[in-house]
LOVEX-188831 format. One record per residue (C-alpha): x, y, z; residue in one letter. Coordinates in pm, whole numbers, plus 50000, padded with zeros to 5 digits. Example, Ala and Ser with C-alpha at 12.3 -4.5 7.8 and 13.67 -1.06 7.14 Angstrom:
# residues 2
      X      Y      Z  code
  51230  49550  50780     a
  51367  49894  50714     s
This chain:
# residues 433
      X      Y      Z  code
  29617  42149  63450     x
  29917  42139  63760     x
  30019  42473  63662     x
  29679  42575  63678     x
  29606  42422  63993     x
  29959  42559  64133     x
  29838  42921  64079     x
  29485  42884  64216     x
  29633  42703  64516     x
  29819  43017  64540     x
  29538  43271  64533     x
  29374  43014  64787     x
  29663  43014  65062     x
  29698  43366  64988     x
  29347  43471  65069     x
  29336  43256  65416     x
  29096  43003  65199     x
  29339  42750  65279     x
  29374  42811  65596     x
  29005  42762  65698     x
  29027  42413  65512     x
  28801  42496  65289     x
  29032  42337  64957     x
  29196  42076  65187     x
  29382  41993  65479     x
  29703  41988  65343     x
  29859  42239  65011     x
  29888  41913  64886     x
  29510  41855  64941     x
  29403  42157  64767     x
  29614  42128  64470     x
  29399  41774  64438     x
  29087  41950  64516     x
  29116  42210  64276     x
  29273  42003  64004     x
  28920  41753  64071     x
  28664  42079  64089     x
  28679  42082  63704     x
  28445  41749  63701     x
  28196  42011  63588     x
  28326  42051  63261     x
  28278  41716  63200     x
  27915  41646  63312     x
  27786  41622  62979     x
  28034  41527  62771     x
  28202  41283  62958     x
  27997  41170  63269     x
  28176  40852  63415     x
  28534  41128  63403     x
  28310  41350  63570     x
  28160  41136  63818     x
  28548  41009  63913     x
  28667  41379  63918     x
  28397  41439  64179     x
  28471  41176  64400     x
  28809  41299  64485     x
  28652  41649  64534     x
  28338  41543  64734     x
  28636  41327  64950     x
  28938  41555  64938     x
  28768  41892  64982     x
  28361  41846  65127     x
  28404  42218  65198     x
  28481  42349  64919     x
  28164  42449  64730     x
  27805  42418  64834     x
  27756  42281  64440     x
  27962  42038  64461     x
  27633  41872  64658     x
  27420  41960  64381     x
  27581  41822  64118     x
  27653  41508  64324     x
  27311  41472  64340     x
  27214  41541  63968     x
  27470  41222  63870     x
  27372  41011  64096     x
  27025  41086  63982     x
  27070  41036  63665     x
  27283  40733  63708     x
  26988  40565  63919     x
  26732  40614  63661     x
  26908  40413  63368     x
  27040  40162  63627     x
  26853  39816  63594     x
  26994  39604  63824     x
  26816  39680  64129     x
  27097  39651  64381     x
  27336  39913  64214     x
  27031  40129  64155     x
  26935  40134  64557     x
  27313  40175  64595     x
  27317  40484  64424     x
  26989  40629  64541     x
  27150  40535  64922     x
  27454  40737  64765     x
  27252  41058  64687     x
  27071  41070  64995     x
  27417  41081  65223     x
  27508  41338  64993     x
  27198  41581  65115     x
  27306  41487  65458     x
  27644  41569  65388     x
  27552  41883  65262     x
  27367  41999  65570     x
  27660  41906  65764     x
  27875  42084  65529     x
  27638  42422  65475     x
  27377  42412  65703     x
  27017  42489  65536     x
  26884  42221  65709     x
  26532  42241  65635     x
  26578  42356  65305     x
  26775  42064  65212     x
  26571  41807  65388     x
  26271  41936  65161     x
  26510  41871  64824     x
  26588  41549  65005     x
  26202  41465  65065     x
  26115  41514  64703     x
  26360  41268  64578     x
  26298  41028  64827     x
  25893  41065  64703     x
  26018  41085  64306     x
  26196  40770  64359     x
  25929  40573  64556     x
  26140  40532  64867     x
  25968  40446  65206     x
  25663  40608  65228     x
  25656  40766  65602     x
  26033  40824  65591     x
  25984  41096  65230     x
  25686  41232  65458     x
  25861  41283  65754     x
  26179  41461  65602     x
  25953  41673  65425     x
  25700  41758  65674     x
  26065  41827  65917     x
  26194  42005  65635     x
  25854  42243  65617     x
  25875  42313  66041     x
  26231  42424  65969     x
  26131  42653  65648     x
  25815  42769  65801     x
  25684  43047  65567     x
  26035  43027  65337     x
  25935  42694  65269     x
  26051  42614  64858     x
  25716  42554  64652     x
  25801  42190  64538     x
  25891  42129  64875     x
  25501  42240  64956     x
  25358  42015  64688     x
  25516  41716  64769     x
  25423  41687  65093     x
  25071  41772  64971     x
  25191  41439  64761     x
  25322  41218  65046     x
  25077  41285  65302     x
  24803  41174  65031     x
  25032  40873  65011     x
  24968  40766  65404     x
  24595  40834  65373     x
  24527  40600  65115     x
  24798  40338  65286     x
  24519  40384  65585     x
  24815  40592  65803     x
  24661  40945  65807     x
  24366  41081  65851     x
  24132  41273  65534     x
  24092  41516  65847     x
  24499  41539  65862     x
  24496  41544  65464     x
  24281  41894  65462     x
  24485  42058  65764     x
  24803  42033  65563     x
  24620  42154  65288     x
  24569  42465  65480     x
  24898  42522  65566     x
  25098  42467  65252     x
  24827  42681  65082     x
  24894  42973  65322     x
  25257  42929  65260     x
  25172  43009  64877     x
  24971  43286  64948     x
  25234  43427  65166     x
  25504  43425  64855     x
  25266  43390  64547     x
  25370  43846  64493     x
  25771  43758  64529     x
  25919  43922  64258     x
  26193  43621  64281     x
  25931  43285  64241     x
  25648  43402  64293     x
  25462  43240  64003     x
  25607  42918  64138     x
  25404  42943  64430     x
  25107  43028  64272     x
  25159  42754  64022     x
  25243  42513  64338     x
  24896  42643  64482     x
  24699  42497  64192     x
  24914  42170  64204     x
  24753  42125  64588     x
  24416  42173  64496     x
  24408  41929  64243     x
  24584  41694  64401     x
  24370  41775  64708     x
  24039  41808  64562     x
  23892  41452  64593     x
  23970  41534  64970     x
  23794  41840  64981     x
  23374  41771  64989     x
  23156  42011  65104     x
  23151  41891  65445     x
  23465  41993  65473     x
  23529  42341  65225     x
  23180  42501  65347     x
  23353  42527  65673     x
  23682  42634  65587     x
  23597  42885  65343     x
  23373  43012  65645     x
  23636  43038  65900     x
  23932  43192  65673     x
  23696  43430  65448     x
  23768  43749  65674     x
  24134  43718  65665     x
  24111  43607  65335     x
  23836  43849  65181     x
  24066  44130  64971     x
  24292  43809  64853     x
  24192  43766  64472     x
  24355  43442  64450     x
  24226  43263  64797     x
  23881  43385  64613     x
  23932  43241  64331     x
  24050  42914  64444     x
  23769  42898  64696     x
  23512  42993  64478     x
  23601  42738  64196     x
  23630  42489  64513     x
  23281  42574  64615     x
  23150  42562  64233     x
  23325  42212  64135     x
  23157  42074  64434     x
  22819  42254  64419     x
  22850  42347  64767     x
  22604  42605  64683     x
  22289  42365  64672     x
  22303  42365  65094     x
  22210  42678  65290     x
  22522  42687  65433     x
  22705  42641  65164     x
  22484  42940  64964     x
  22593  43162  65209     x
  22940  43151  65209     x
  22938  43117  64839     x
  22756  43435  64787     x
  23036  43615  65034     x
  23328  43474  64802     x
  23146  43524  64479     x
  23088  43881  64576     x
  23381  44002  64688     x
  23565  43797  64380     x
  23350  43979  64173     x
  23453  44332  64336     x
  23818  44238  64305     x
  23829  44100  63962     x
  23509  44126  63722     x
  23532  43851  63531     x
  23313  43604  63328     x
  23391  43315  63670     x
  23276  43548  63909     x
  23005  43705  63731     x
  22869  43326  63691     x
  22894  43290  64099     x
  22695  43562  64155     x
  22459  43423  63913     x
  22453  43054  64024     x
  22360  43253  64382     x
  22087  43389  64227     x
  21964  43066  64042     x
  21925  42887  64398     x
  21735  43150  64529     x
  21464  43119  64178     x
  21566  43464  64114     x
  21616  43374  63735     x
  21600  43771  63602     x
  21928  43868  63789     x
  22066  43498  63757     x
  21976  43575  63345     x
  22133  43922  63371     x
  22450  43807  63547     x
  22524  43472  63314     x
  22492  43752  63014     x
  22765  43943  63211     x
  22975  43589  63207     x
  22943  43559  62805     x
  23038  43929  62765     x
  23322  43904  62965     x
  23440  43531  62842     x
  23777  43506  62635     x
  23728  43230  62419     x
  23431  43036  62272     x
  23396  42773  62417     x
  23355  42979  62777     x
  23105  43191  62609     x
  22935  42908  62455     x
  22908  42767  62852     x
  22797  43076  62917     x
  22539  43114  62674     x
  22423  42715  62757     x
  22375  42895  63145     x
  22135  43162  62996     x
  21947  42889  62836     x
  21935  42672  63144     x
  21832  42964  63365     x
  21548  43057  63069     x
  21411  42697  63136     x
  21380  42702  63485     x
  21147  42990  63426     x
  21001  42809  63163     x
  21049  43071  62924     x
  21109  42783  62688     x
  21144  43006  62380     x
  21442  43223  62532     x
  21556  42921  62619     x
  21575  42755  62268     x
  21688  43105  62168     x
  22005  43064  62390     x
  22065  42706  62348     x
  22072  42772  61920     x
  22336  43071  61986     x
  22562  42757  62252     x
  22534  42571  61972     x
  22658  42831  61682     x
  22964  42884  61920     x
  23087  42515  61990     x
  23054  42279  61740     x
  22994  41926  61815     x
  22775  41979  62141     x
  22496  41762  62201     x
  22408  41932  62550     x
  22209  42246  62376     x
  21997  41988  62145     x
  21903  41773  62480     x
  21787  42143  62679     x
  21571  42233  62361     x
  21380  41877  62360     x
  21320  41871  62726     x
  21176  42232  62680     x
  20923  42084  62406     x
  20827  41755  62616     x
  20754  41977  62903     x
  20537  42214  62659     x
  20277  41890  62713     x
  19963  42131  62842     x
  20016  42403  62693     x
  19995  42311  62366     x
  19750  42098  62335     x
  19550  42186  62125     x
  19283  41923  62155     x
  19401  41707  61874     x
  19745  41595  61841     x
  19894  41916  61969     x
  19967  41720  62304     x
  20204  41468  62102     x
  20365  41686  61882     x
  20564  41816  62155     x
  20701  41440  62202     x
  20775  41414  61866     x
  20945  41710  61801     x
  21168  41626  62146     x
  21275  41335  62025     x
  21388  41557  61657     x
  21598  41717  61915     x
  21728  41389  62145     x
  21832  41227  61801     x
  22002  41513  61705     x
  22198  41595  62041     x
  22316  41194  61997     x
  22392  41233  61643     x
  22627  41540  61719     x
  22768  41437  62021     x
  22882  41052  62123     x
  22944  41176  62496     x
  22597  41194  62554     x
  22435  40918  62342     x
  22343  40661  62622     x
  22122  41010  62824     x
  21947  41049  62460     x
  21891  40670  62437     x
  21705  40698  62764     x
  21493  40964  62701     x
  21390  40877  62368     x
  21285  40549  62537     x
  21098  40744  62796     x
  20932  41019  62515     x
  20863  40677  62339     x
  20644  40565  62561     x
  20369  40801  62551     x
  20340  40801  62196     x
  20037  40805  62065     x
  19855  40478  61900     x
  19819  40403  61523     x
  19437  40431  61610     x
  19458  40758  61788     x
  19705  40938  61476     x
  19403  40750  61224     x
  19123  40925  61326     x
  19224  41292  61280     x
  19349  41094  60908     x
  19667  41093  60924     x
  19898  40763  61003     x
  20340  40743  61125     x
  20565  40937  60899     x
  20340  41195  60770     x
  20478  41533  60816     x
  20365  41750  61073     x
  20417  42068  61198     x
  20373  42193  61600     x
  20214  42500  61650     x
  20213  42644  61991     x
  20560  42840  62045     x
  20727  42543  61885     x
  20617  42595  61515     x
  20885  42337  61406     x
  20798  42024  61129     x
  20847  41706  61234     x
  20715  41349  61175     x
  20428  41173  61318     x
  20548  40861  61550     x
  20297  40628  61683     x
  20382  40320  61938     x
């Protein structure tokens, strides 16, 4: 290993290295250095030889090579994870964050490495306005060129202070803006690009609680003409504006309709086509909102989205209480996602609101109820999610049962079979209070 070293100090002094100080301040210096540089070897096989090889590097020659900081960090890292004893743990937490400051000193970077510095202090649950601070310092520094964890953990920290009661939800959404933009801005690098966009989804979720329709409606309204030819601001807005139901308000239809749309232009797909259909379902426009939910299932990937889909058509059928389409659709959900109580529950509220119209003057009018509650029991016998909404409207179907008196005097009596006419035409079994 000396007559290794001996050469390389050679090449160094030889090629002015030495002479900047980078290896040492002394031949004798950089022989050390170099001799200790070779830590790396050992980082896996041997760690503690590694860690000691290090520290005669990190102290001989802090110049020497900008990884030297990086690895410095990964060991102390790792040593401050299995470390129990609280003490030696902060000790070597307190270790790795001189070693970032070091670096800076050493390389410059500085908002770079105050953002890598930031993340650890928020990994390892250090003092919650000091990790903000470095990282939101580390961000003014990096502007635009700001790393993607760097964005999403001070998406993380700043949540941090709002719950602790030190920011503002207001504060929460404007930094949401910005480290959102920041994504946009590199989410087509060919270099980390998909980091960013992945980073982008990371904010939003973390985000979303933050982000009611008070506060989206607007946004989405003031950034949706800079915005408007940017698939994935659409995208995000519009499943923003969906998750919410932001759409419900006239404000919030508005700007809805303007992202759904030009989503929809930029990328047909089975999302936007069911924006542009949700538009038309709060305006009682159910023939286009019918049409466009069909465009959804045609263009869905997988089954299950199809079989949300198809549970849409059905829905949107009902509301124009074209209750046969409607158990049409909610038969075909059904067929495509096993285990789904949801379809069962739409097809019994369609029969209990088929009260008038098929009444036929005898027991026509209960039939309905009966066969409702065929469907309630089987939407709870399918599906445990939604057992305690079929309790409650079996209880409330209950209730206008007929009496044993009432079933008697057309001759028949509870249990006998009996089949609905009307557009129902389904067997069931009499039920009497």
């Amino acid at each position: 290993m000396k007559k290794t070293a001996l050469i390389l100090i050679g090449l160094i002094i030889s090629s002015g290295s030495f002479a900047q100080g980078k290896y040492g301040a002394t031949p004798e210096d950089s022989i050390t250095c170099i001799e200790s540089l070779i830590y790396k070897d050992y980082m896996k096989s041997e760690p503690a030889l590694a860690l000691s090889l290090w520290k005669v590097a990190y102290k001989t020659c802090p110049q020497s090579q900008k990884s030297l900081y990086i690895n410095g960090v990964k060991m102390y890292n790792a040593l401050a994870k299995k470390e129990a004893d609280a003490t030696v743990k902060k000790s070597y937490i307190d270790t790795m964050f001189s070693i970032f400051d070091q670096r800076i000193e050493m390389f410059g970077q500085k908002g770079m490495v105050l953002g890598l510095k930031g993340q650890k202090m928020l990994s390892t649950k250090q003092d919650k306005e000091l990790a903000f601070s470095t990282l939101n310092k580390g961000l003014e520094l990096t502007g635009d060129k700001t790393q993607s964890g760097t964005l999403v953990a001070t998406m993380f920290a700043i949540i941090n202070l709002e719950k602790a009661g030190k920011k503002t939800k207001e504060e929460v959404v404007l930094m949401f803006e910005k480290t959102t933009a920041i994504c946009a801005i590199n989410k087509d690098n060919k270099r980390g690009g998909a980091r960013y966009v992945k980073a982008a989804e990371k904010i939003q979720n973390v985000t979303s609680p933050y982000l009611d329709c008070t506060v989206i409606v607007p946004l989405a309204d003031k950034n949706f003409e800079a915005n408007k030819t940017d698939v994935d601001w659409l995208r995000t807005t519009m499943k923003l504006l969906q998750k919410n139901k932001c759409y419900s308000t006239d404000e919030g239809a508005v700007i809805y309709g303007k992202v759904a749309e030009a989503y929809f232009i930029l990328e047909p797909s089975a999302n936007g086509a069911a924006g542009i259909a949700t538009i038309y379902l709060g305006k009682k426009e159910y023939t286009n909102a019918i049409e466009f939910f069909q465009k959804s299932v045609d263009m869905s990937e997988t089954d299950d989205e199809k079989a949300e889909y198809t549970m849409s058509v059905a829905k949107a059928y009902s509301y124009n209480k074209s209750y046969s389409n409607a158990r049409t659709f909610a038969l075909k959900a059904v067929a495509l996602k096993s285990g789904w109580g949801a379809p069962y529950i739409l097809i019994g509220d369609c029969y209990a609101q088929s009260y008038s119209t098929c009444d036929d003057g005898e027991l026509g009018r209960y039939g309905v109820y009966w066969a409702a509650v065929d469907q309630y029991k089987k939407a709870k016998a399918v599906d445990a999610s939604i057992a305690g909404l079929a309790k409650k409207k079996i209880a409330s179907i209950s209730s206008r049962y007929p009496a044993t008196k009432d079933v008697f005097f057309y001759g028949k009596k509870a249990g006998d079979s009996y089949t609905v006419g009307c557009w129902i035409n389904e067997s069931t079994t009499i039920k009497t209070k």
